[in-house]
N, CA, C and O atoms as CSV, one atom per row, in Angstrom:
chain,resi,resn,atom,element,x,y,z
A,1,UNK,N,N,4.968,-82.239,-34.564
A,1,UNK,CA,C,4.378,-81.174,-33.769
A,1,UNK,C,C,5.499,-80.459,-33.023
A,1,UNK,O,O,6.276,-80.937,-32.197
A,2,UNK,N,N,5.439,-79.522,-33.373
A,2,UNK,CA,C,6.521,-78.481,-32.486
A,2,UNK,C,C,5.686,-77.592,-30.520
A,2,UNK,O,O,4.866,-76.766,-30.119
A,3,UNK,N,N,6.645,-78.530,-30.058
A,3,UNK,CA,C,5.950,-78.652,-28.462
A,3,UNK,C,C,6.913,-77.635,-27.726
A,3,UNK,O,O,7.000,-77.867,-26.520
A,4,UNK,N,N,7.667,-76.544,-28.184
A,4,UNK,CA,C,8.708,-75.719,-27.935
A,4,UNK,C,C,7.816,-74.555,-27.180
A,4,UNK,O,O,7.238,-73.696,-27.844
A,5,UNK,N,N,7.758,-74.588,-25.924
A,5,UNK,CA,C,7.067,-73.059,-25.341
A,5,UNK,C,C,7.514,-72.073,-25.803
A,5,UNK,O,O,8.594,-72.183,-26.383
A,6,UNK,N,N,6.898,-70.802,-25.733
A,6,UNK,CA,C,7.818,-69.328,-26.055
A,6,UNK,C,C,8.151,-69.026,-25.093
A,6,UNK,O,O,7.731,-69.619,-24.099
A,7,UNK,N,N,8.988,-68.045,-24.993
A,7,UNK,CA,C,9.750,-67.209,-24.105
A,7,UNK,C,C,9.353,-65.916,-24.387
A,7,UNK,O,O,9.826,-65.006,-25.068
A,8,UNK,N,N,7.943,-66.116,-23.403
A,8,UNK,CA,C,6.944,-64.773,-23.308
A,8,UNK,C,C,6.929,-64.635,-21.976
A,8,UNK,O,O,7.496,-65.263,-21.083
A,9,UNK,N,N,5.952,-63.412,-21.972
A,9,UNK,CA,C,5.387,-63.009,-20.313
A,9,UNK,C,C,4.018,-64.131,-20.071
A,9,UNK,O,O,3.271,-64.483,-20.984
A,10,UNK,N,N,3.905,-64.565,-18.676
A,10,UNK,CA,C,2.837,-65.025,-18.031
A,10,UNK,C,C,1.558,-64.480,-18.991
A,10,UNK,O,O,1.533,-63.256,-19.125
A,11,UNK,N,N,0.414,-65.297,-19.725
A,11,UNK,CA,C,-1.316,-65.515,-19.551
A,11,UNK,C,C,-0.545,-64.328,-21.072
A,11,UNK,O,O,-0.968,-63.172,-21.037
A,12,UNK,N,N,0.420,-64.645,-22.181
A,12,UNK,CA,C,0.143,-64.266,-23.730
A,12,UNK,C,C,-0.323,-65.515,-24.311
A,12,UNK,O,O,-0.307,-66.680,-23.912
A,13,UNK,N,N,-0.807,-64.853,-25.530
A,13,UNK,CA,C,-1.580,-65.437,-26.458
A,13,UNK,C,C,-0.626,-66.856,-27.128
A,13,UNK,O,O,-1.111,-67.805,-27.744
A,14,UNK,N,N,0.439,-66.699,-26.878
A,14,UNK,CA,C,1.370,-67.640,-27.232
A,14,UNK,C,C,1.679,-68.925,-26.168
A,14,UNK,O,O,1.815,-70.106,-26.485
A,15,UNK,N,N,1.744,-68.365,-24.878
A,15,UNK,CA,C,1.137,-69.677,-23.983
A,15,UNK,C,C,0.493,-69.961,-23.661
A,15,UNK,O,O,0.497,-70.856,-22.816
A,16,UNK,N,N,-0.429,-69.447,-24.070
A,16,UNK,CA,C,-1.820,-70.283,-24.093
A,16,UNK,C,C,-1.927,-71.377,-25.714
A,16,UNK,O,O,-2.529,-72.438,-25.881
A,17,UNK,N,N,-1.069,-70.559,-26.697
A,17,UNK,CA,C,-1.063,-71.525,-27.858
A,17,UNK,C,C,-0.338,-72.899,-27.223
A,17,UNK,O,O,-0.724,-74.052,-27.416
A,18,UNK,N,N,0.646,-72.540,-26.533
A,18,UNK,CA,C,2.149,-73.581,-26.501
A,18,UNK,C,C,0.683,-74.381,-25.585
A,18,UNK,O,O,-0.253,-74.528,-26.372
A,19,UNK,N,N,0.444,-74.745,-24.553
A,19,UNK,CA,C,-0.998,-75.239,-23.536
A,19,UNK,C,C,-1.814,-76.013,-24.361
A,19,UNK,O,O,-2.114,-77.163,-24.038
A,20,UNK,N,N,-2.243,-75.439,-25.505
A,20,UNK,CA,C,-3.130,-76.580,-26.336
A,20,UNK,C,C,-2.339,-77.130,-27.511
A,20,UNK,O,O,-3.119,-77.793,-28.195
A,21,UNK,N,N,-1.273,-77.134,-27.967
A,21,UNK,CA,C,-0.419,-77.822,-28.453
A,21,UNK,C,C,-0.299,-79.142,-27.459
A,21,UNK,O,O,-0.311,-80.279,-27.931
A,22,UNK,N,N,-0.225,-78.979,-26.564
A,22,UNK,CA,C,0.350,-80.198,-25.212
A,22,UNK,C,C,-0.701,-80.806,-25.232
A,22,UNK,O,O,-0.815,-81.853,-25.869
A,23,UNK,N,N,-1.688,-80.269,-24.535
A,23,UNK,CA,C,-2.824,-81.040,-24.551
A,23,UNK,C,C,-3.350,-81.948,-25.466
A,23,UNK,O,O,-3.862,-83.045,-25.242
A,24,UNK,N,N,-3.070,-81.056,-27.098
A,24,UNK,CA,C,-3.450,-81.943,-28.021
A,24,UNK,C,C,-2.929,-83.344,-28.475
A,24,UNK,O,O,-3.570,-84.129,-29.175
A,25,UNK,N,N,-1.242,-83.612,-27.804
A,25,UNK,CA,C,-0.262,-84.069,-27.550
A,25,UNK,C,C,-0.695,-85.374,-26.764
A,25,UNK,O,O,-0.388,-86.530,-27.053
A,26,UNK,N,N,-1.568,-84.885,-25.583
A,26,UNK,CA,C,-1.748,-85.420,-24.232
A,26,UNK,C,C,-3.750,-84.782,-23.856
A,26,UNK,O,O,-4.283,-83.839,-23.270
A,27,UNK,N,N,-4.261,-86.191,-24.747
A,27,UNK,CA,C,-5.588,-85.836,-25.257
A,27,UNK,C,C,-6.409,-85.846,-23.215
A,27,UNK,O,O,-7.382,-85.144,-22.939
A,28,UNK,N,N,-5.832,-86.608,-22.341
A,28,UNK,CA,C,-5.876,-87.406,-21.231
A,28,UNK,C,C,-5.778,-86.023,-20.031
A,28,UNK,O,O,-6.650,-85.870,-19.176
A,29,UNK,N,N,-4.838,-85.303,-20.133
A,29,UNK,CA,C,-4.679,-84.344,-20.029
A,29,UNK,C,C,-6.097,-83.139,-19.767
A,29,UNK,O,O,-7.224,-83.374,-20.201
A,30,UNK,N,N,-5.739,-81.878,-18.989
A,30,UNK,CA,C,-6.363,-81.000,-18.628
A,30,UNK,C,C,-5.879,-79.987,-17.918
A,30,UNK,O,O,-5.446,-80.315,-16.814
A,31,UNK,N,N,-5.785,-78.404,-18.306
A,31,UNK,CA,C,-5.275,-77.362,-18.230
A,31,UNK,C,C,-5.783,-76.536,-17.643
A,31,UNK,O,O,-6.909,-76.238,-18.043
A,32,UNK,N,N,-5.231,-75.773,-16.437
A,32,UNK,CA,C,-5.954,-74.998,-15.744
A,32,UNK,C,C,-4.977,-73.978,-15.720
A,32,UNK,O,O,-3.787,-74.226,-15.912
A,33,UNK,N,N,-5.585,-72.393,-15.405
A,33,UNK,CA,C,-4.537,-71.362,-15.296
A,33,UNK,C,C,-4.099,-70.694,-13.967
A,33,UNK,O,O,-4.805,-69.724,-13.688
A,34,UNK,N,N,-3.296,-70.914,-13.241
A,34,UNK,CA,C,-3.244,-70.416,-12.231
A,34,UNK,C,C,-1.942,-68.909,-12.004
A,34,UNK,O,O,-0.809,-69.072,-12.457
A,35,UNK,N,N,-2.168,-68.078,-11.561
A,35,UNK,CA,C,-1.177,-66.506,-11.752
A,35,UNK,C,C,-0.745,-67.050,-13.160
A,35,UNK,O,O,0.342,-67.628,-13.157
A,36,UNK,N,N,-1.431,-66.966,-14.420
A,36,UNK,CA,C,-1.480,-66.867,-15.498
A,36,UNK,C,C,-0.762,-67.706,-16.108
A,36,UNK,O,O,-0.346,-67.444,-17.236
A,37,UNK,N,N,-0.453,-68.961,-15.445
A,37,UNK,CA,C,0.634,-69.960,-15.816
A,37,UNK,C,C,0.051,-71.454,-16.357
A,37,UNK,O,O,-0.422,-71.924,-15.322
A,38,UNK,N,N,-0.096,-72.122,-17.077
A,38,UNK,CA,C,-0.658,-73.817,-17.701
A,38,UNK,C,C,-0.012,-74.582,-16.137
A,38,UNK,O,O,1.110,-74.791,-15.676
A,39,UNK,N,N,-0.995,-74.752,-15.829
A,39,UNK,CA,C,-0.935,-76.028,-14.706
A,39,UNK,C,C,-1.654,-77.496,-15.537
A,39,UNK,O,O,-2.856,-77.540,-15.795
A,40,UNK,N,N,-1.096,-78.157,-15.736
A,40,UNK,CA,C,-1.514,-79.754,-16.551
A,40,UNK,C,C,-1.792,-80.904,-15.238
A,40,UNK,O,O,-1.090,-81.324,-14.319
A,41,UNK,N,N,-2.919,-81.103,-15.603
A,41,UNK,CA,C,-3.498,-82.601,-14.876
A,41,UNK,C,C,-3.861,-83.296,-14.949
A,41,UNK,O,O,-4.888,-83.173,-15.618
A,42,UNK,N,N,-3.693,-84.227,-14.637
A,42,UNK,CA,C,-4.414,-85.791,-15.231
A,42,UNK,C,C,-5.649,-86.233,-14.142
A,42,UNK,O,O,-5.113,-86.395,-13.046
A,43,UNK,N,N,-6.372,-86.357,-14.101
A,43,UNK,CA,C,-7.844,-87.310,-12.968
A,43,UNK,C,C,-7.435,-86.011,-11.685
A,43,UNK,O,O,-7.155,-86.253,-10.511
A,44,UNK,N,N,-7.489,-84.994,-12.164
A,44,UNK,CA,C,-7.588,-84.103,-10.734
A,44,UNK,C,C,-6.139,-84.060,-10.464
A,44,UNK,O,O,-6.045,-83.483,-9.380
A,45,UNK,N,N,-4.813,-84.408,-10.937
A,45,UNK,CA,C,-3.799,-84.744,-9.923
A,45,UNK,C,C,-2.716,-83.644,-11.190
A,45,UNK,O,O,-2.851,-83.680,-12.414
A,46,UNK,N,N,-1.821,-82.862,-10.504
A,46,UNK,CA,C,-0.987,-82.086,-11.136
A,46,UNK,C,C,0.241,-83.134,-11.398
A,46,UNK,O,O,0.672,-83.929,-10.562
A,47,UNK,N,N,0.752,-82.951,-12.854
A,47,UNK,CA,C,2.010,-83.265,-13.013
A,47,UNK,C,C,2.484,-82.535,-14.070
A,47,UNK,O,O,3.008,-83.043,-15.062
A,48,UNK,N,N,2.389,-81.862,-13.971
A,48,UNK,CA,C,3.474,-80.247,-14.746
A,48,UNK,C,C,2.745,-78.823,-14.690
A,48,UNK,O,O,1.543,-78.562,-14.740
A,49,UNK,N,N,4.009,-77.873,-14.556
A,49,UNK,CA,C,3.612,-76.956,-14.417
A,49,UNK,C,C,4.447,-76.135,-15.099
A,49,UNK,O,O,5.458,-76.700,-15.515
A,50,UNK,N,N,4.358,-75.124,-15.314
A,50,UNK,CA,C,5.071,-73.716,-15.255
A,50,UNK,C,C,5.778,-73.197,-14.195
A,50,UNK,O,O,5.227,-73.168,-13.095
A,51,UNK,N,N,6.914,-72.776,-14.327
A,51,UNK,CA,C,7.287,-72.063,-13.447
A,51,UNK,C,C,7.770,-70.829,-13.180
A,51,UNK,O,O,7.896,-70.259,-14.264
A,52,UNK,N,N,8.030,-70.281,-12.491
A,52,UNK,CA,C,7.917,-68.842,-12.661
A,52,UNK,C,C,9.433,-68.196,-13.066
A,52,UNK,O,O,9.624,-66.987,-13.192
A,53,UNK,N,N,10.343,-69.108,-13.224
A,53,UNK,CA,C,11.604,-68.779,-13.697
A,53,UNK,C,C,12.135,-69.187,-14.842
A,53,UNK,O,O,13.311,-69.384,-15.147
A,54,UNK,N,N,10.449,-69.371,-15.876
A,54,UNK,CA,C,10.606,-70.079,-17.200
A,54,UNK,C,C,10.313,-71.022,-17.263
A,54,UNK,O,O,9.249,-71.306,-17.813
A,55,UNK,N,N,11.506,-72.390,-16.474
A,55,UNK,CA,C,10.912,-73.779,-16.413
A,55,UNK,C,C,10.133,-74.483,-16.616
A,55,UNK,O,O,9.035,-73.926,-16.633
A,56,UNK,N,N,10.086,-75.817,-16.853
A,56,UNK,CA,C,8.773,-76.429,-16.291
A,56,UNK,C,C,9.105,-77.513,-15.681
A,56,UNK,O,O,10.077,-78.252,-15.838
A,57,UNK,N,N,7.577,-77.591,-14.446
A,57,UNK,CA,C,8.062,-78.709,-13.412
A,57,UNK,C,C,7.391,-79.934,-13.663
A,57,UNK,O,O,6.180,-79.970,-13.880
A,58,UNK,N,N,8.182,-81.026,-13.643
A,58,UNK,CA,C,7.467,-82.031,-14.354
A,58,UNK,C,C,7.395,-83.117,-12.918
A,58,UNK,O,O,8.195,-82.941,-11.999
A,59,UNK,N,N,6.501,-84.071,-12.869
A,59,UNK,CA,C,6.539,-85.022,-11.710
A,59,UNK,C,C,6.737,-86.062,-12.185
A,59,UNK,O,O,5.731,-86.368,-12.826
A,60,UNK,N,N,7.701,-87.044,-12.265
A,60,UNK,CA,C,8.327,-88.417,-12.289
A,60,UNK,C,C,8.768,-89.173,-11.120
A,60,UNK,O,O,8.982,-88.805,-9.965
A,61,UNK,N,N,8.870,-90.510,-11.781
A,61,UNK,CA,C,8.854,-91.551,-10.755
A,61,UNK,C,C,10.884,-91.460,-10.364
A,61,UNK,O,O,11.797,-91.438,-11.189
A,62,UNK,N,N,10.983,-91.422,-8.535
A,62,UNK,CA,C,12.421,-90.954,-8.678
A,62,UNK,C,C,13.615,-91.283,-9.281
A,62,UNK,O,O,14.551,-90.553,-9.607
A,63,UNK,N,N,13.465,-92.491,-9.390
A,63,UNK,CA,C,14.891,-93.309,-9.856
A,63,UNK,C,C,14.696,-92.630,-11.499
A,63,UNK,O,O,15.774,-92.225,-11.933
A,64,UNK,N,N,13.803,-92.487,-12.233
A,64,UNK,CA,C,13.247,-91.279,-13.578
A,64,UNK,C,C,14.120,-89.896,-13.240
A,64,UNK,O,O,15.169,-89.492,-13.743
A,65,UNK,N,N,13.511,-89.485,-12.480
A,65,UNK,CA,C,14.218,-88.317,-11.813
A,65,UNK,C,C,15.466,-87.375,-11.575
A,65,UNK,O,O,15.765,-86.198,-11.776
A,66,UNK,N,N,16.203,-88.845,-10.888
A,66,UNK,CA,C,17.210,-88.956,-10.304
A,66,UNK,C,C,18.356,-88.844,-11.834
A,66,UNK,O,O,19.233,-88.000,-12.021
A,67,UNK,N,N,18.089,-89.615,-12.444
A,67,UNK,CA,C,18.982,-89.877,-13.861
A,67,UNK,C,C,19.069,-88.751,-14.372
A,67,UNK,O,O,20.170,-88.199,-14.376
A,68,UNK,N,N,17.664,-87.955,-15.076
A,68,UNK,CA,C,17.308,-86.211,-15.405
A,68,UNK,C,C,18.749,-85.850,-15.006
A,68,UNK,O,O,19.751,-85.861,-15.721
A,69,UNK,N,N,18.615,-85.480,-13.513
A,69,UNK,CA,C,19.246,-84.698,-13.031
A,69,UNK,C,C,21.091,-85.186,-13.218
A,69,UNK,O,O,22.055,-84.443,-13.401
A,70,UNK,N,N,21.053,-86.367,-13.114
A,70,UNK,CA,C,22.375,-86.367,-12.908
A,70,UNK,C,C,23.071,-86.206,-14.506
A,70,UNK,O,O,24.246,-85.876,-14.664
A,71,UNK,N,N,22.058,-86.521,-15.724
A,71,UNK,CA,C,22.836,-86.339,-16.769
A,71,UNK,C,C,22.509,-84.850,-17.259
A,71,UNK,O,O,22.232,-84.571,-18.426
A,72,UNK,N,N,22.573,-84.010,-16.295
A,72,UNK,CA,C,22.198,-82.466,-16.195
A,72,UNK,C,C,21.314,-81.745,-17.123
A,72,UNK,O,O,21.553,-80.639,-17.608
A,73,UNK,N,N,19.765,-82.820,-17.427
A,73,UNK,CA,C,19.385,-82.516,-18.253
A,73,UNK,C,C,17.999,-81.686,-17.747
A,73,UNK,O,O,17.352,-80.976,-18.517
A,74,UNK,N,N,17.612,-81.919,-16.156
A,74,UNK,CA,C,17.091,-81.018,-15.839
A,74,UNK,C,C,17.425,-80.734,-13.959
A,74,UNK,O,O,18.132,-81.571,-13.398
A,75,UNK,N,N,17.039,-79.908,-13.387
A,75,UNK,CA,C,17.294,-80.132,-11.346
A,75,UNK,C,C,15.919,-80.178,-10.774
A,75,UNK,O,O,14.771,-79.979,-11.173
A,76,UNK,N,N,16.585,-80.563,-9.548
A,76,UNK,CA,C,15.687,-80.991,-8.824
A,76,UNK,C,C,15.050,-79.911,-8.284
A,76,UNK,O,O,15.755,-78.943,-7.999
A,77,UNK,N,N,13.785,-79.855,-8.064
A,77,UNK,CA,C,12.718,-78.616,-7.824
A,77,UNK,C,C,12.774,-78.285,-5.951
A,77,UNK,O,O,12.242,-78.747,-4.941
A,78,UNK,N,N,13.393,-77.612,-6.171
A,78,UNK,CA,C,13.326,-76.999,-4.476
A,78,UNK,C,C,12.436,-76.086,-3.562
A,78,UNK,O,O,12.407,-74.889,-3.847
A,79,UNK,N,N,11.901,-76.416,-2.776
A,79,UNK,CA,C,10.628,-75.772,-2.363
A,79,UNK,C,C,11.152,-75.232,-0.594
A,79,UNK,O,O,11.186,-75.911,0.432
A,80,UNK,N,N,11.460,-73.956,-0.783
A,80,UNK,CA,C,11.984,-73.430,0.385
A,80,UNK,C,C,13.032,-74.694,0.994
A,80,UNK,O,O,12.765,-75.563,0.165
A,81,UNK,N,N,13.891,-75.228,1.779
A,81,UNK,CA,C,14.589,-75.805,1.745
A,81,UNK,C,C,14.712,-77.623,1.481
A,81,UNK,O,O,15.542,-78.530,1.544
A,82,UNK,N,N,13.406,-77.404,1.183
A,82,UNK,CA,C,13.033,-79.159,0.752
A,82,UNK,C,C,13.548,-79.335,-0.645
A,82,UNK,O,O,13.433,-78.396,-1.433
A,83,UNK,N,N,14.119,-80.486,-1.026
A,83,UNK,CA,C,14.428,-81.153,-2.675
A,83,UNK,C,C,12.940,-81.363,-2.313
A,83,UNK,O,O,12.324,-81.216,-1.257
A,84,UNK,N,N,12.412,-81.933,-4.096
A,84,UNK,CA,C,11.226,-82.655,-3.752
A,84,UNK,C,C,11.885,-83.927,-4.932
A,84,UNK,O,O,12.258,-83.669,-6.077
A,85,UNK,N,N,11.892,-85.175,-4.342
A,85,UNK,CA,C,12.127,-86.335,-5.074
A,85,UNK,C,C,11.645,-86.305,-6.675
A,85,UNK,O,O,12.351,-86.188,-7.677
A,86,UNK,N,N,10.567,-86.416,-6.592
A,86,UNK,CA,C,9.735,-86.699,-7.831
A,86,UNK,C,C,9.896,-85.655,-8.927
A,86,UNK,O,O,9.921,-85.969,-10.116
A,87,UNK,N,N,10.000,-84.441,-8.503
A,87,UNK,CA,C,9.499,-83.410,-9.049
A,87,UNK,C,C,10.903,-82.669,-9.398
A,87,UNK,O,O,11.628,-82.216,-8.512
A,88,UNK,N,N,11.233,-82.588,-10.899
A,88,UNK,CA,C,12.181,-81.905,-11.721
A,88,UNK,C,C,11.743,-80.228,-12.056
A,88,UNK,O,O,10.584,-79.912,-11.789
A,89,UNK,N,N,12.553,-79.310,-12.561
A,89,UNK,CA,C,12.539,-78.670,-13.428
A,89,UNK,C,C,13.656,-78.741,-14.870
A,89,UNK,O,O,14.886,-78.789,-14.903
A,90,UNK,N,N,12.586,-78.722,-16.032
A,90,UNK,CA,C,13.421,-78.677,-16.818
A,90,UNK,C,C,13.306,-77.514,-17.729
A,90,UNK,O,O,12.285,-76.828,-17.686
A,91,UNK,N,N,14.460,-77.179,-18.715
A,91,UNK,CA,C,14.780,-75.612,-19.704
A,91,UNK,C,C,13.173,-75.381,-20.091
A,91,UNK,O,O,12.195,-76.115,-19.946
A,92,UNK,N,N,13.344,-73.902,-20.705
A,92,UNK,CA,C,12.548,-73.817,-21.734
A,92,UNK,C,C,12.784,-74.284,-23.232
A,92,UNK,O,O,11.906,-73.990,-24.042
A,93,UNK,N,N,13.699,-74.861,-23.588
A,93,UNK,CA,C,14.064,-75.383,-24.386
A,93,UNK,C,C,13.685,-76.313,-24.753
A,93,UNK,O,O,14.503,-77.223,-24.620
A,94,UNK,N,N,12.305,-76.737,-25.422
A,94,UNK,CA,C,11.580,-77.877,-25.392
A,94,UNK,C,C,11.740,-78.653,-26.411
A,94,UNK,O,O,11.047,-78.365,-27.387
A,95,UNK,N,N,12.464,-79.593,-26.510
A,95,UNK,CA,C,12.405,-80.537,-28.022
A,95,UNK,C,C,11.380,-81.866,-27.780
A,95,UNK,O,O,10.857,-82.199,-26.716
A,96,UNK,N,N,11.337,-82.093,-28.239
A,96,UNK,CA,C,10.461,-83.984,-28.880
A,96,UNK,C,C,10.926,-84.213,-27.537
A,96,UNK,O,O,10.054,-83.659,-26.867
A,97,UNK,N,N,11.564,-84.576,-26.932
A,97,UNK,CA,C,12.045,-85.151,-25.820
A,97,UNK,C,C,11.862,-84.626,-24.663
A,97,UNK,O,O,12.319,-85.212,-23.682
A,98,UNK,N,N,11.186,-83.457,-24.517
A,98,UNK,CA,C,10.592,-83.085,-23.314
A,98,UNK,C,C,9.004,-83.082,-23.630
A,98,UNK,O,O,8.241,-82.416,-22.932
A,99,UNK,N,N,8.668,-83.654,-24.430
A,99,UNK,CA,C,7.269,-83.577,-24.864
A,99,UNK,C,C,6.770,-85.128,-24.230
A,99,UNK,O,O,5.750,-85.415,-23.603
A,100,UNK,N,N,8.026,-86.057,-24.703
A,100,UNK,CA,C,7.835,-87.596,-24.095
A,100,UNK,C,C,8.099,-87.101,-22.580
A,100,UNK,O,O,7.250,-87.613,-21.850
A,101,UNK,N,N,8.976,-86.290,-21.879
A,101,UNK,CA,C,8.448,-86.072,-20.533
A,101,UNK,C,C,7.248,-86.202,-19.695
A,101,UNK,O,O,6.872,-86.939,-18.784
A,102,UNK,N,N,6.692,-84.979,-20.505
A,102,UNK,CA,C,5.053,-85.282,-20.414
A,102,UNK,C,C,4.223,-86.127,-20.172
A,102,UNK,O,O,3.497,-86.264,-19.188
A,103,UNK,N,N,4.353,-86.880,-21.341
A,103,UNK,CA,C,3.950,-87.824,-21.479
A,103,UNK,C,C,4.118,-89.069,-20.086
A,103,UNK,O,O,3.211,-89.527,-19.391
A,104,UNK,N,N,5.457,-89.337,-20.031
A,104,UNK,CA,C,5.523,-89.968,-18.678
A,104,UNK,C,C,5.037,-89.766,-17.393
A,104,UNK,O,O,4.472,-90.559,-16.639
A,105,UNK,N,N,5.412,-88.291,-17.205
A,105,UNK,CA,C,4.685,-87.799,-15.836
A,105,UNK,C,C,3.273,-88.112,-15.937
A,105,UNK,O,O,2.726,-88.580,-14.939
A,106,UNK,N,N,2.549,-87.907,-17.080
A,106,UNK,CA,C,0.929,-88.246,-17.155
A,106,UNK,C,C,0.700,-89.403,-16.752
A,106,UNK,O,O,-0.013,-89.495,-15.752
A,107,UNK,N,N,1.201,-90.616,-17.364
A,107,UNK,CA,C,1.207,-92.041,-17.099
A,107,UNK,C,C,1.632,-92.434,-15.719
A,107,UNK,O,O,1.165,-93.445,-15.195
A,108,UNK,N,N,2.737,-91.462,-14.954
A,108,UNK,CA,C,3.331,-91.799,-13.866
A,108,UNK,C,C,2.078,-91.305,-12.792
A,108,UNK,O,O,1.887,-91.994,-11.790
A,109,UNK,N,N,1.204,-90.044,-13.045
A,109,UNK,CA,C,0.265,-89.937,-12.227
A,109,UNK,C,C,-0.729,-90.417,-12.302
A,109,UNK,O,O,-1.557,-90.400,-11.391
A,110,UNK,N,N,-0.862,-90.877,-13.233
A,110,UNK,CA,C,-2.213,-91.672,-13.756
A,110,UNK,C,C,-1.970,-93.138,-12.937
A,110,UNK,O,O,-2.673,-93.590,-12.033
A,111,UNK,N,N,-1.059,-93.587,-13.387
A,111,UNK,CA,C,-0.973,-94.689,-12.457
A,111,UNK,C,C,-0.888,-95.013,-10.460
A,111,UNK,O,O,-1.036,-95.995,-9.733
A,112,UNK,N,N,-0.499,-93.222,-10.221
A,112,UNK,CA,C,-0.614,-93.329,-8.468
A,112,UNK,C,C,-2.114,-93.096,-8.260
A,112,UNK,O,O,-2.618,-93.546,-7.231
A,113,UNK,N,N,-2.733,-92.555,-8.980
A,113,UNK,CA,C,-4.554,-92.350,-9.026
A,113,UNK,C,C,-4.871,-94.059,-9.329
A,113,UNK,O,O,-4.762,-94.796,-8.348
A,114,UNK,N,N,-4.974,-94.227,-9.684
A,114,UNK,CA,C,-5.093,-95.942,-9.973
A,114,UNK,C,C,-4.805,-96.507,-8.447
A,114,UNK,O,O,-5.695,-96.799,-7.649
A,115,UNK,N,N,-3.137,-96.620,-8.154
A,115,UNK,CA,C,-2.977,-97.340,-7.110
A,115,UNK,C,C,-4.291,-97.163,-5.844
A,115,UNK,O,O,-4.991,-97.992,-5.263
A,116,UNK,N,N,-4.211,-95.923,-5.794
A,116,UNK,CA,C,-4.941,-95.058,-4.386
A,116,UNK,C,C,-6.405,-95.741,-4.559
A,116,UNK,O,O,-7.036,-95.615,-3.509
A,117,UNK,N,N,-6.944,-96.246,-5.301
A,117,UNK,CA,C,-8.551,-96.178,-5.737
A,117,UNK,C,C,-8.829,-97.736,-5.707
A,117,UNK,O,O,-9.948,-98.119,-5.365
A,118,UNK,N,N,-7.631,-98.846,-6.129
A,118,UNK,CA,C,-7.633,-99.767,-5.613
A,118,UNK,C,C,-8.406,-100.675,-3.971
A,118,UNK,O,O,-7.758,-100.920,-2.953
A,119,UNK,N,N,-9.647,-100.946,-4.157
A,119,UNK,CA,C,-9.653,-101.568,-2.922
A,119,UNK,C,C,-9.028,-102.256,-2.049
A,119,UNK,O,O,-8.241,-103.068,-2.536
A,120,UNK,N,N,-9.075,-102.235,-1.204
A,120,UNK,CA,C,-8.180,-103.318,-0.100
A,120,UNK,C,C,-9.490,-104.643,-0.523
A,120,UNK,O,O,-10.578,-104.482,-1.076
A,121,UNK,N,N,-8.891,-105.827,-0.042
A,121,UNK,CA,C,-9.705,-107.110,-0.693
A,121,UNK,C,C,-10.396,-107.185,1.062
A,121,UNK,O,O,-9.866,-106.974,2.153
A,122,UNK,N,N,-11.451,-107.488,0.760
A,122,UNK,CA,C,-12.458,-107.874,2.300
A,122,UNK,C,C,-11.863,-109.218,3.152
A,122,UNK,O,O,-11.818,-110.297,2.561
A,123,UNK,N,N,-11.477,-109.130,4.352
A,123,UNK,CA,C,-11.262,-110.104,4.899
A,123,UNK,C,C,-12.630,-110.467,5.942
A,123,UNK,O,O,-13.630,-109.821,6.256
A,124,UNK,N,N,-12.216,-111.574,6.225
A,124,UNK,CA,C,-12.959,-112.527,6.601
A,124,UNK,C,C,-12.438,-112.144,8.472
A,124,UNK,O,O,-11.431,-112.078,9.177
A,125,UNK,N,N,-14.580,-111.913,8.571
A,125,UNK,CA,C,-14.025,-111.637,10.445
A,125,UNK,C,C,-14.270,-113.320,11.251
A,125,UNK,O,O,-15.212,-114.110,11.187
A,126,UNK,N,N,-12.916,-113.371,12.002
A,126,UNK,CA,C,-13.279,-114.857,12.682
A,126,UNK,C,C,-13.586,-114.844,13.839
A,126,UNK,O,O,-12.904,-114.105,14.550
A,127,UNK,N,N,-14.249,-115.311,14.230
A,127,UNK,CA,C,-15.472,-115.785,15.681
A,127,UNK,C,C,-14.973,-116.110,16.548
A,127,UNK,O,O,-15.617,-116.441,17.543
């Protein structure tokens, strides 16, 4: 499967193709459009996006992250003067290997939805 976005304008017929390519990729997955861009989510929770300078922002676990960046394969996503840990941008240049990106960030949010939903175990009130 060729998971390579185009290098189009925002809400063409071509990213919206490249959007259900992924999805089909990432059955778990769910696509919403926001200023005409594939926002991807797993149980309600975003972990990739589009970005508006081409990119895409992917959410991984940091020490995941951290490596990306240092073997300059993608940077760290900056939000007015904040890094954000988790959260990469990487090329439009999409091979097989940014497709397993995906893939991780899905699993990586899928699993903090999990943690969160976890009960606390009932303790015992003493007298």
């Amino acid at each position: 499967m060729d998971a390579s976005p185009p290098r189009v304008s925002a809400g063409s017929d071509d990213l919206q193709s490249w959007a259900e390519r992924v999805l089909l990729a990432l059955p778990e997955a769910r696509v919403t459009w926001r200023a005409g861009r594939p926002t991807f989510t797993v149980q309600d929770k975003i972990f990739a996006f589009t970005g508006g300078r081409g990119g895409t922002v992917i959410k991984l676990p940091e020490p995941r992250a951290r490596a990306l960046v240092a073997s300059e394969e993608a940077v760290v996503l900056t939000m007015g003067k904040r890094a954000m840990r988790e959260w990469i941008v990487v090329p439009p240049t999409w091979t097989e290997a940014h497709l397993e990106l995906l893939r991780q960030a899905a699993a990586y949010v899928t699993s903090l939805v999990q943690e969160t939903r976890v009960p606390a175990p009932k303790q015992k009130r003493q007298r």
